[in-house]
N, C-alpha and C positions, 0 to 999 in steps of 0.2 A: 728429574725427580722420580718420575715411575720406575726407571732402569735401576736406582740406587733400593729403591724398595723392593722391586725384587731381585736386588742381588742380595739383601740380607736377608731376606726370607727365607733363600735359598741357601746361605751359609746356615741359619738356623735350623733347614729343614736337615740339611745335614750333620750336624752336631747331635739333631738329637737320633736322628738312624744309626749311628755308629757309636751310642752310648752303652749300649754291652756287647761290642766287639770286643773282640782279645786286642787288636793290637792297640787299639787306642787305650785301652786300659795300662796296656805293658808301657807304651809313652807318655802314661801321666804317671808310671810308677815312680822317678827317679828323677833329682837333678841333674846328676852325672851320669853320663853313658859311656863305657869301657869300652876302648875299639872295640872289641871284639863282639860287640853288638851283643851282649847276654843281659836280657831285661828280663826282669823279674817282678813280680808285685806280692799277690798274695799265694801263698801256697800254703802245705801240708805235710808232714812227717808220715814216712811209711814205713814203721815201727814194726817190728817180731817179726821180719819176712826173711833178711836176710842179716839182722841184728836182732840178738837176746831175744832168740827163740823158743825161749823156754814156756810151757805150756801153751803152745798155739799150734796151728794146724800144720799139716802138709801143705809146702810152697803155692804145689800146680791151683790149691783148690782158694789157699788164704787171701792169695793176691795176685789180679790176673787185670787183663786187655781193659774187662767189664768196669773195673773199680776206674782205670784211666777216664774209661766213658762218661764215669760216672762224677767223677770229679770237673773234667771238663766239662759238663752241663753245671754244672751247680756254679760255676765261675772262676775256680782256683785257676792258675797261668802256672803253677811249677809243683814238684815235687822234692822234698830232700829225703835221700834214701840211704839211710847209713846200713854201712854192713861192717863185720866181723872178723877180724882175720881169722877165726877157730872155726869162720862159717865158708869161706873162699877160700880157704889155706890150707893144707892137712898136717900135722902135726910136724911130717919131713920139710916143711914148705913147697911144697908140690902144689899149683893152683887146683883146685877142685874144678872140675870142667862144670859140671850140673851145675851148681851157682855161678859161675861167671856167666854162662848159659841162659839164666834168667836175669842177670842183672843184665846184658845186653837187650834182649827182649823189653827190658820195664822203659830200656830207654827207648829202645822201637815202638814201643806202644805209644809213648809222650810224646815220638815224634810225628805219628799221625794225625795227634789232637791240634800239633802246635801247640804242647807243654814243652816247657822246660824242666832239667832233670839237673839237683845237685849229687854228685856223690859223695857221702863225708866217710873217711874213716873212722868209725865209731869206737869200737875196742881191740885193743892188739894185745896179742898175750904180755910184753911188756909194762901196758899201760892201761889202766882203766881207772876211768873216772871218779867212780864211787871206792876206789879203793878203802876209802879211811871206813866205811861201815863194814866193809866184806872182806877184808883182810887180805885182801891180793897185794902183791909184791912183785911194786912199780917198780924198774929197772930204766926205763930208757933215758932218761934224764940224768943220769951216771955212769952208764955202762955205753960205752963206744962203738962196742958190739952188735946193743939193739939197737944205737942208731943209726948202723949202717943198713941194716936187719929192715929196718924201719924204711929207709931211701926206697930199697928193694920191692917192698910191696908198692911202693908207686912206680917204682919202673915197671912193674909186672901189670899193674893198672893201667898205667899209658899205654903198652904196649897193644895192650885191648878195647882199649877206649879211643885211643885217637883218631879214629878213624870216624868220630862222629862231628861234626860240625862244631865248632865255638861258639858259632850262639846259639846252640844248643843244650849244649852239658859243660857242666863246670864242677871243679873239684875241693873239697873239702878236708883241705890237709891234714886235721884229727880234731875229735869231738872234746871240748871242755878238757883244752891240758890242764896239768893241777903240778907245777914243778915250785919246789921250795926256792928257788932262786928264780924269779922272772928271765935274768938275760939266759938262762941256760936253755929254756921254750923259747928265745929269739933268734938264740945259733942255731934249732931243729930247724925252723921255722927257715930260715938263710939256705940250710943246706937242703933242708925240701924243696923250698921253692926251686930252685937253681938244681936241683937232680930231674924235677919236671919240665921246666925251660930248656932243658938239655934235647929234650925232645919234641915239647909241645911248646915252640916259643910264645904264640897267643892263646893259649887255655886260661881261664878267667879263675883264679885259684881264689877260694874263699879261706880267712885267716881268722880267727878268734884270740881273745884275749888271753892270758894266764889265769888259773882260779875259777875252772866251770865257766869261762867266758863272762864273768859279772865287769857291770860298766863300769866298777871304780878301778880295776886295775890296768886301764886303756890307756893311762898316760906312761906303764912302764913298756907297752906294746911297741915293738919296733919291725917294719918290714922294710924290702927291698926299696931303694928309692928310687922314682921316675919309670914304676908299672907302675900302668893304668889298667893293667887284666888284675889287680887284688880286688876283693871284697872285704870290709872290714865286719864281724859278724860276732852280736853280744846275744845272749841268753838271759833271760826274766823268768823270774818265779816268782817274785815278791808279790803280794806277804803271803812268804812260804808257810806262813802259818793258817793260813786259810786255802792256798793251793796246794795243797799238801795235805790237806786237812786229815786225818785217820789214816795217812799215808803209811801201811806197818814197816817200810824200810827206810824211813827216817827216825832219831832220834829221840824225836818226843811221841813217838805211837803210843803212851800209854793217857795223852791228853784227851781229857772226855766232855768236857765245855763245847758248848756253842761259840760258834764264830760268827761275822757278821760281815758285810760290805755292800756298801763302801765307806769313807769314815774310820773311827778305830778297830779292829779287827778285833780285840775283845775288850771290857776292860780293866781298867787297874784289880778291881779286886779278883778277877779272873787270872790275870796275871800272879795275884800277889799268892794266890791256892798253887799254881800251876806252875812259879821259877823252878822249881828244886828238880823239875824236869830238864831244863835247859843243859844239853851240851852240845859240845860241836856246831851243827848248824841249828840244832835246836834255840840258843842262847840267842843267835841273829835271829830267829824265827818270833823267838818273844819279845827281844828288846823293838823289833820293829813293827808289831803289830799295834805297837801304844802310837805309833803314828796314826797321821790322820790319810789315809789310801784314798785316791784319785786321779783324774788326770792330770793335776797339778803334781803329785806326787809321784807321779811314774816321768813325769818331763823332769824333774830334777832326776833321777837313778837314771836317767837312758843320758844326760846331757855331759858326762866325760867320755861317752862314746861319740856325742853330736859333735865332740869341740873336735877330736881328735879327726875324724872322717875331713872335716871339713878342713883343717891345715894341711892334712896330706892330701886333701882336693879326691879322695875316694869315693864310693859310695858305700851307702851301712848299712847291714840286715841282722834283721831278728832270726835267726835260727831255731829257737825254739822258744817255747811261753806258753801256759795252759793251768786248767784248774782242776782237779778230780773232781766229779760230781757228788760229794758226798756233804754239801753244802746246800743251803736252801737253793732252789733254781734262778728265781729270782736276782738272787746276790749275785748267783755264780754267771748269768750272762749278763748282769751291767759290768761285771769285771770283766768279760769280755767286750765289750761294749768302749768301756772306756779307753783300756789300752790300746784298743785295733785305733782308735778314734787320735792317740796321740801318734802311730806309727802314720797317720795318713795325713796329720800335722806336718812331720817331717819328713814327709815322703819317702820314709822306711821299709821297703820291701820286708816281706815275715811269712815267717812260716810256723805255725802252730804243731804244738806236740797232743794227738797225734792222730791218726785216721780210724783205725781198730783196737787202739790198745784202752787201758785203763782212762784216758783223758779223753778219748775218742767221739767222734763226731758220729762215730757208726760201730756198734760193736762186734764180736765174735761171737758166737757158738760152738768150742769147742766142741764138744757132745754129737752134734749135729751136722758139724761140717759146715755151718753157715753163716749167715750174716744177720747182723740184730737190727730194728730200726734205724735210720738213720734220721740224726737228730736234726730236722729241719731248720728251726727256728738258729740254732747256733750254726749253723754254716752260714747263713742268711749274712749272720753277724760278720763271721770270719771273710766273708766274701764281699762286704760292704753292698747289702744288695737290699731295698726295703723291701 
């Protein structure tokens, strides 16, 4: 009897000394584990470094070793790091050596901490996201050209990246497609994959859905069958009318009402002053705000991604999801609060948008060259840490 007493004592003693270690954290992150051993749990967007650079600093000074350090204390386990092809590329298609330069580095830096590092392709001169507000003129999804154009920046990617470990870095084949025909993003999708396996047979490729990656369009999602190196990977904004809130490159920027959360986001008669603003994603932004928001509600939006993950026996990540602060505090960390709360339901790895930018957990100084507070109490949240 004594021997059995302290052998549980001793399993308890150590359960609880290795309760904010990294790897036991990275091994409660996930049901599924991809051979190729790339676990992930909670991370963080490293926005305007090497993607949509516009008004922020010089590279050497904006984001460096120090910020890894600094994440890795706070508890995050990974990083997703989009970059640019107009930022790695030069207009000949010639690789820019200075950035590919630091994108190797950011990954040497994560791999000191034991971080992990996603790289996602963020914007290609063919293809950007936000097209419908900004007027660019998407090609790839009809022109055979950019798609081969397109292969190319991942062969040029492999060719620089494989040399780093599998479970270490993993790839992010393009940020939030947006093509009018879903299977036409599923042939990219086929022929990307299968242009990277060409090289990197276990590199852990993460895939997104069509349409900014949103969870209802998951059941037209199709990848390669029998890899277990995919990631299935959905994006959350809802209710974009409170994460978005005074957001000036959305749609309804000229809405000037209070918002609220959790519960209805504003209502009816806020709505009923406020429709004639609704277009584009604005119209989803108010018809969905007369919902009632929680973590009830965010398990139904996230659950055409849960069903799909789990028939193709995958695993599933949040890639991005965040709130501008331009909302009461209060509201805007039970909304974080909640969601982080349903991703850890389902044992959804995630990565919030974003480190320094506008959503950030820690901000800039342009002016200065420096760093602004770092928002304690919402990393806490983001890190699941009391």
């Amino acid at each position: 009897m004594l021997q059995k007493c302290i052998f549980f004592i001793s399993v308890i003693m150590l359960f609880s000394c290795n309760s904010n270690d990294k790897s036991t954290k990275n091994e409660q992150s996930t049901d599924i584990i991809n051979p190729s051993g790339f676990v992930i749990h909670r991370g963080i967007n490293i926005s305007h470094w090497l993607s949509q650079v516009y008004g922020f600093s010089k590279r050497d000074v904006f984001f460096t070793k120090d910020d890894i350090r600094l994440l890795d204390s706070l508890g995050f386990d990974h990083i997703r790091l989009p970059i640019d092809e107009k930022e790695m590329w030069d207009d000949t298609g010639k690789p820019i050596a200075e950035s590919f330069s630091y994108l190797r580095k950011a990954i040497e830096w994560c791999m000191e901490y034991d971080m992990k590092v996603i790289v996602d392709l963020h914007i290609i001169r063919s293809f950007y996201f936000n097209a419908i507000n900004e007027g660019h003129n998407n090609t790839l999804f009809t022109d055979e050209k950019e798609q081969q154009k397109f292969y190319s920046l991942w062969i040029t990617l492999s060719d620089s990246l494989k040399r780093y470990p599998e479970s270490m870095l993993a790839y992010e084949l393009l940020n939030e497609a947006v093509a009018e025909n879903p299977d036409d993003w599923n042939k990219l999708i086929e022929g990307g994959i299968k242009t990277i396996r060409a090289k990197e047979p276990e590199r852990v490729i993460i895939v997104g859905s069509n349409m900014w990656q949103i969870t209802k369009t998951f059941p037209d999602l199709k990848v390669p069958a029998n890899d277990k190196n995919i990631i299935l990977s959905f994006h959350n904004y809802d209710p974009l009318l409170f994460t978005h809130y005074k957001a000036n490159w959305t749609a309804y920027k000229e809405f000037n009402d209070s918002v609220q959360y959790p519960g209805r986001i504003i209502t009816k008669e806020v709505y009923e002053r406020n429709k004639h603003l609704a277009k584009n994603e604005g119209e989803h932004a108010f018809d969905d705000a007369l919902e009632l928001y929680g973590p009830e509600r965010f398990e139904k939006i996230f659950m055409p991604a849960i069903e799909k993950a789990r028939k193709l026996k995958l695993q599933l990540y949040c890639g991005e999801f965040g709130a501008l602060p331009y909302t009461k505090r209060n509201d805007r960390l039970q909304y974080y609060k909640d969601i982080v709360s349903v991703f850890e339901k389902y044992n959804i790895p995630y990565s919030a948008w974003d480190y320094k930018g506008l959503f950030g957990i820690r901000g800039w100084d342009s002016e200065k060259n420096s760093n602004t507070t770092l928002d304690v109490e919402l990393s806490k949240i983001l890190t699941n840490k009391k």
